[in-house]
N, C-alpha and C positions, 0 to 999 in steps of 0.2 A: 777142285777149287782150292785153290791155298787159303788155308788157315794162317792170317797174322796173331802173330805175340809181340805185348808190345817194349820190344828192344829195337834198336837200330837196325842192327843184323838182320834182324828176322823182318820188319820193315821193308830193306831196299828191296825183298821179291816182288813189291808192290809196281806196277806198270799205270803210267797216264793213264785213261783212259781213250780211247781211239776216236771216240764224240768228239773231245777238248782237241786233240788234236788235228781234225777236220773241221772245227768250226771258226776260228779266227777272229769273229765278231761278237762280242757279246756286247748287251744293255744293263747298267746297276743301277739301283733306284738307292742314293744314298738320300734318303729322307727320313726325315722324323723331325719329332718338336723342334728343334732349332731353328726349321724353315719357317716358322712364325715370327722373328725378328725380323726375317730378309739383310741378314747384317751378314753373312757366311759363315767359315769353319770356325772352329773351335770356340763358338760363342757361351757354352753351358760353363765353360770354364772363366775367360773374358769378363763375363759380365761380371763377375767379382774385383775386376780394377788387376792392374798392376801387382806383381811381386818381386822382392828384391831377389829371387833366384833367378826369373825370368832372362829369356837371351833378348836380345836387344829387337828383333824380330819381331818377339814375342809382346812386349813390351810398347812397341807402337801399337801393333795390333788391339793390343788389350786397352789401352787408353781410349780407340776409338771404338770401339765396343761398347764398352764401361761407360763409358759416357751416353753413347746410342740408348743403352736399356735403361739409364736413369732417367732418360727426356722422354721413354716410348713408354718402361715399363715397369716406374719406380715401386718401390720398395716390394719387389719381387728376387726371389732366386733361380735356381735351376727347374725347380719343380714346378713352380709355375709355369711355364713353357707348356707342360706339359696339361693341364690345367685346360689350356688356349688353342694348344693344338686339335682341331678340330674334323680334317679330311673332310671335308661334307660335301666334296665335288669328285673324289675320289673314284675311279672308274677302272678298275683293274683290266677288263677287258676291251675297253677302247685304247688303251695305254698299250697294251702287247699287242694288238693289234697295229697300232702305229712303229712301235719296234722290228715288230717283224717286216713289216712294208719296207722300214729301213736299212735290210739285212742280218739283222741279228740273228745269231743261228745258238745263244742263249742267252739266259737274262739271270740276274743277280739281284737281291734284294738286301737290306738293310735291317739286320735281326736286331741289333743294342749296338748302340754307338758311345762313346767313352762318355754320353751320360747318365749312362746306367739304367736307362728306360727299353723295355722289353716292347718291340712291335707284333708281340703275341700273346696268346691265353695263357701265360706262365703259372706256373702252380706253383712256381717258388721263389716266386718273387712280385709282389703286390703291387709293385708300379710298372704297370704293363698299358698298350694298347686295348684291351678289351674292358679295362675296369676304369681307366681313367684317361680324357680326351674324345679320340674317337669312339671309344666306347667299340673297340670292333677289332678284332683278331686281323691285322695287317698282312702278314702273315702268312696264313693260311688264305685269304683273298689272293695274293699274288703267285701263292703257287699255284692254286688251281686254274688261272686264267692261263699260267703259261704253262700247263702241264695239256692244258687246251688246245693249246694252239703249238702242242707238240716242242716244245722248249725245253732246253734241258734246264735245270731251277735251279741256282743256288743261292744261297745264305753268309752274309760279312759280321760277325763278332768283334767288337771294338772294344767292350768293357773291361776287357782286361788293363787296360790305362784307368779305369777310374782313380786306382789309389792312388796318383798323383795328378791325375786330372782336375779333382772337384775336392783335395784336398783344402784348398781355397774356401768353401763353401764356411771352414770354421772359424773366420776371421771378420773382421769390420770393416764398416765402412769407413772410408777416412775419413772423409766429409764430417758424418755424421754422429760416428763413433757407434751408431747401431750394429751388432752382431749382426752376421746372417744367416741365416737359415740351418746349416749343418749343426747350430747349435740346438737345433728345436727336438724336442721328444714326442712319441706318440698321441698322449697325454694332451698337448698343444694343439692337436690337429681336433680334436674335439667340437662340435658345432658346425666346421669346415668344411671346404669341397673334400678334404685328403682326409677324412675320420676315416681312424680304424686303418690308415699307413704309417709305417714308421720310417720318421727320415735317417734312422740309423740305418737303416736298411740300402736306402739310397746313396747314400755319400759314406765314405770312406771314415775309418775312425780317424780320431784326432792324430796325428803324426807328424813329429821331424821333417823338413824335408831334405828329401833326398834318402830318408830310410826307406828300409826295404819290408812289403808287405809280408805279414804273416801268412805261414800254411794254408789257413783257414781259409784266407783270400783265392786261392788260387782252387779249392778244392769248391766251393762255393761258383768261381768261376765254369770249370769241368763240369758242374753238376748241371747248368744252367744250359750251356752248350748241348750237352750231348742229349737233355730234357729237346731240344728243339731238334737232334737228329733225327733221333727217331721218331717225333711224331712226324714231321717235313716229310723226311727222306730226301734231302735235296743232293743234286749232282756234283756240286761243291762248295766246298767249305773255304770261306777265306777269313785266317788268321790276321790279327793287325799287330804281325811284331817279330822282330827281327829273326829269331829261333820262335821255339816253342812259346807262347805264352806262359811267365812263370815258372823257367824252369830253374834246374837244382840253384845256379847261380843267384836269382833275384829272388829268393826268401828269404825268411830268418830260418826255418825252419827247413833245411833242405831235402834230406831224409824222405820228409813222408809225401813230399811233392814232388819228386825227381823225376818218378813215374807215372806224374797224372797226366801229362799231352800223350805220352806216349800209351797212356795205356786208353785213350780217348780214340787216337789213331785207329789202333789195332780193333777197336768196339768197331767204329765205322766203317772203315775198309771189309771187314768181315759181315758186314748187316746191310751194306749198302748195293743195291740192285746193280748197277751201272759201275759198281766200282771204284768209284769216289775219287776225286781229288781235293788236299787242302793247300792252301799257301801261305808259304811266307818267305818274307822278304832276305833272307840270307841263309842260301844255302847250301853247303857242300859241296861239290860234284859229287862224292860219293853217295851223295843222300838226293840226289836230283832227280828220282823216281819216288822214292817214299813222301816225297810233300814237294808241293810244286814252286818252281819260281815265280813271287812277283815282283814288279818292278813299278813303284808309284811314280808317276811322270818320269822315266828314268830311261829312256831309249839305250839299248846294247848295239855295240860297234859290229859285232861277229855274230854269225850267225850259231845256235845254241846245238849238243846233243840231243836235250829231249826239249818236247816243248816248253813252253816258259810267257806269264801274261803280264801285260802292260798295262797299268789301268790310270785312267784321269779322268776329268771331268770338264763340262764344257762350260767354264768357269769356274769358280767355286763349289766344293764339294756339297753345299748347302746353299738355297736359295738365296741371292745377295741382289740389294737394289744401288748397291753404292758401286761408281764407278772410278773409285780414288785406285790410281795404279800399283797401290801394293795389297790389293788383291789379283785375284788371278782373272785374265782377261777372259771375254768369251771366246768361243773359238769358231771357224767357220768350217765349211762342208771340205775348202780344198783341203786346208790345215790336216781336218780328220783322215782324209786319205793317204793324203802322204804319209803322215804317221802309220796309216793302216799297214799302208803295202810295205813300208819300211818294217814296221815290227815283224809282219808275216815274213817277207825275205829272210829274217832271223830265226825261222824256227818260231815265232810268238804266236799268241792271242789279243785283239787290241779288248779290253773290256773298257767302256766309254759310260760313265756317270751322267743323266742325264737332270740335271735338277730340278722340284717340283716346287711350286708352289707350295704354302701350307696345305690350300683346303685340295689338293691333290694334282690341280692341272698344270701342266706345260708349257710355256709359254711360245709365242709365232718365232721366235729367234728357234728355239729347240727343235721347234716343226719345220723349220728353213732349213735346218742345219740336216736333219735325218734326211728330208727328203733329195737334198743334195746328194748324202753317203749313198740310199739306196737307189737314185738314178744312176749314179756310177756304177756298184754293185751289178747290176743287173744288165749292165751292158761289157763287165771284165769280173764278175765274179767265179767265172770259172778260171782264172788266173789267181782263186784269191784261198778258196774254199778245195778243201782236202788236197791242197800241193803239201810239197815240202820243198828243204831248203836247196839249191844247185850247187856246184864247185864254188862260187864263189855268190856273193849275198848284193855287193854290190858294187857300182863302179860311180867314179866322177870325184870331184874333189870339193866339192861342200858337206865338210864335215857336223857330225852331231856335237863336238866340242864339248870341255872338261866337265864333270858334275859339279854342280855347285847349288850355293844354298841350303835352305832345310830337306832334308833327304837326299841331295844329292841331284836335285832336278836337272834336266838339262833340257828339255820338251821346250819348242819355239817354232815356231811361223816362219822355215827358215823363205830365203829365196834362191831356190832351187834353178841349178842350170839346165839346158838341153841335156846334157853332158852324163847328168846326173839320174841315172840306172839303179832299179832294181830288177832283182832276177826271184823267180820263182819255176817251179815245176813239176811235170804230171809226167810219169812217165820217161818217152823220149820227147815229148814237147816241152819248149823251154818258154816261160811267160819275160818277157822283156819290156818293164812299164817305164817308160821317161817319167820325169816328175816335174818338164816343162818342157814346151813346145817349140821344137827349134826353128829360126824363122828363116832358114835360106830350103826348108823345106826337105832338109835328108834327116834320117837318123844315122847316126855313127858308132856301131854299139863294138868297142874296142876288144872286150871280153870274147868275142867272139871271132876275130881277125885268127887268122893259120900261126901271124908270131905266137898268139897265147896259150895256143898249145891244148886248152880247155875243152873243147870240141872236137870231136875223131875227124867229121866230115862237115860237110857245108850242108845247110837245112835244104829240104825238100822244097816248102813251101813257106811264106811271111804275111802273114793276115795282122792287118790292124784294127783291134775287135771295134765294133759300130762302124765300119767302112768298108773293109773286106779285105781281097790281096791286094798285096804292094809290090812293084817293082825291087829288086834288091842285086844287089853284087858283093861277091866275096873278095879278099883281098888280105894280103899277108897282114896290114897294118887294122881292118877292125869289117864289121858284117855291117854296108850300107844300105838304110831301105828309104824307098824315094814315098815321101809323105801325098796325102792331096792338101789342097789349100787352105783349106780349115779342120780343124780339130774335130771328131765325133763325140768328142767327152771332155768335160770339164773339169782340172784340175790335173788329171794324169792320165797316160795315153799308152794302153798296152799291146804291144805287139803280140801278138802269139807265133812261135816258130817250129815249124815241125821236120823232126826226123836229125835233129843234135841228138846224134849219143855220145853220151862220157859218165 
């Protein structure tokens, strides 16, 4: 077994693991106190109003926030969320249970999100899930339910953003001119639900913006992380940031922090059963083994070297009751697919956030939308589950279109043609899913015609999975197959084709 150290170098011997790479679909449960507003993302921060550093994005958003929590949830802060947040319907095992039904093949959970609040028994840090709210190790609940039901587990770390997250926390209100909250001491919480926590602990110290935290931040971060490895043991790890969390670049202090993801890396890879995977979002090629690609609603044109995960959510990353269009839409069962098959064609993993209630349940839109993925699933998931990627990823001309916006989105509902191919494959069988139903009744799958070159010979057989064989003919210009009258599956329609080598 390779011993990691933690340098780059010695890193890249590090290999995906063969799980992630065979499973395609995962579930994330991004939940915690925030879902008690039902306002969406980024509300711990928000609800402090407006700042003149703010991007203009940010700035709307935060206005209607800010506004939301003074009308729902005045003269409260960050930490009151947490207070309210209650889970008391929470059911970890009817939940992966309904996951897996929907084909998840693993599931991801939500450790600390950039409010700094622990959904575990933390020992090192007092605002956690078990001492305050739900009074209950979050946690440790959701691994064992999906370690149950045979899921690989993993765990999301976001608080690495606090320090400019809930910097906000140390300022007033405009209105009012009341401080809030980040200015309160231990001392203050006396009498209260939060005696015996200190809000220093929770929010960031007072700073500049736009300065860069100190050593201490990032070494307190590692400390907190790798406390959750090893008790968890989960299958992956997902970073929330560009590189490394915190690395030599964004301290003041460079020196003694240069080496702490890395040397976090090398603890886990080397202690972790399964072999681990973490990610983040910009990586290398050289380094595209040692920590994984992800790509927040960010679809890739080409299909990737190593694996590499997609992850969104089906709306808002956090519970939202508002349907004002500059939040994010919900999504429906075809939407999910097509993105599925799209990302898998690329080498990917899709992991899909499914939003919870506060007091823990799911609502008929989420149980509509699963039960859609996993009837499709289950009638073309062997075109979906442990393929890899073919000569070519995809055909047709409705493009994914430029990144844009915050992170670079470009994830849409497109409206996909007949025309419009993905490829996947087992072997010498080649998976060939249209991502719309063409209405004169043939498929025309061009990739596949003698000009292209792409295929030695012409397939043996052409089955269209939930209906069976199909008529087909070869021809210099593309491989036609003669459809029946209606669809057997909704949303996307996969051929299976056997005995293509190339």
């Amino acid at each position: 077994m390779t011993r990691f150290h933690p340098t780059w170098e010695s890193l890249r011997a590090h290999r995906i693991p063969q799980w992630f790479g065979e499973a395609k679909f995962g579930i994330w449960s991004h939940w915690g106190p925030q879902s008690v507003a039902r306002s969406g993302d980024w509300y711990a921060r928000h609800l402090y109003g407006t700042q003149p550093w703010s991007e203009p994005w940010e700035r709307k958003r935060a206005g209607r926030q800010h506004a939301h929590h003074r009308a729902h949830f005045p003269g409260g802060g960050a930490k009151d969320l947490f207070h309210q947040w209650r889970a008391e319907r929470f059911d970890p095992d009817e939940l992966i249970d309904l996951y897996v039904s929907s084909g998840a093949r693993y599931f991801v959970a939500l450790a600390t999100h950039c409010d700094n609040f622990d959904l575990w028994d933390s020992r090192q840090h007092g605002w956690n899930a078990a001492r305050v709210g739900p009074r209950r190790d979050i946690v440790a609940a959701w691994e064992r339910a999906a370690r149950a039901a045979g899921l690989p587990f993993g765990l999301s770390f976001h608080q690495n953003w606090t320090w400019r997250w809930l910097d906000v926390a140390h300022g007033k209100d405009p209105e009012t001119g009341e401080p809030y909250d980040g200015t309160l001491t231990k001392a203050d919480g006396t009498g209260t639900w939060w005696e015996g926590l200190d809000p220093a602990e929770l929010y960031p110290e007072r700073h500049d913006p736009g300065a860069k935290p100190p050593a201490r931040e990032a070494q307190r971060f590692y400390a907190r992380v790798r406390e959750a490895l090893d008790r968890y043991r989960p299958d992956l790890v997902y970073l929330d940031d560009g590189r490394l969390p915190f690395d030599a670049g964004s301290v003041v202090e460079s020196q003694p922090v240069s080496t702490a993801g890395l040397d976090l890396l090398a603890h886990y890879y080397n202690t972790c059963p399964t072999g681990g995977a973490v990610t983040i979002k910009d990586v290398p090629d050289a380094d595209r083994t040692a920590v994984l690609l992800d790509c927040e609603r960010r679809q890739l044109d080409e299909a990737q070297p190593h694996p590499w995960q997609f992850d969104t959510s089906d709306g808002e990353w956090f519970d939202c009751s508002d349907d004002d269009p500059m939040f994010h839409p919900r999504k429906s069962a075809q939407q999910i697919i097509h993105t599925l098959i799209d990302v898998v064609s690329k080498n990917g993993c899709l992991l899909l956030n499914i939003p919870q209630h506060a007091d823990g349940t799911v609502d008929a839109h989420a149980r509509e939308l699963l039960a859609g993925v996993g009837d499709w699933l289950r009638v073309c998931g062997e075109g979906v589950y442990g393929t890899t990627p073919w000569l070519r990823a995809a055909e047709g001309t409705t493009g994914l279109g430029t990144t844009k916006g915050y992170e670079g989105y470009n994830e849409a509902d497109r409206a996909y043609r007949p025309s419009d191919i993905r490829f996947t494959r087992r072997g010498d069988t080649l998976y060939a899913t249209l991502l719309a139903w063409p209405k004169d009744g043939t498929a025309a799958i061009t990739s596949l015609g003698a000009a292209a070159g792409l295929a030695k010979r012409p397939p043996v057989t052409v089955e269209l999975l939930g209906h069976g064989p199909v008529g087909w003919r070869h021809s210099e210009k593309a491989l036609y197959a003669d459809l029946p009258p209606r669809p057997p599956t909704k949303a996307a329609h996969m051929l299976k084709i056997t005995g293509v080598s190339s």
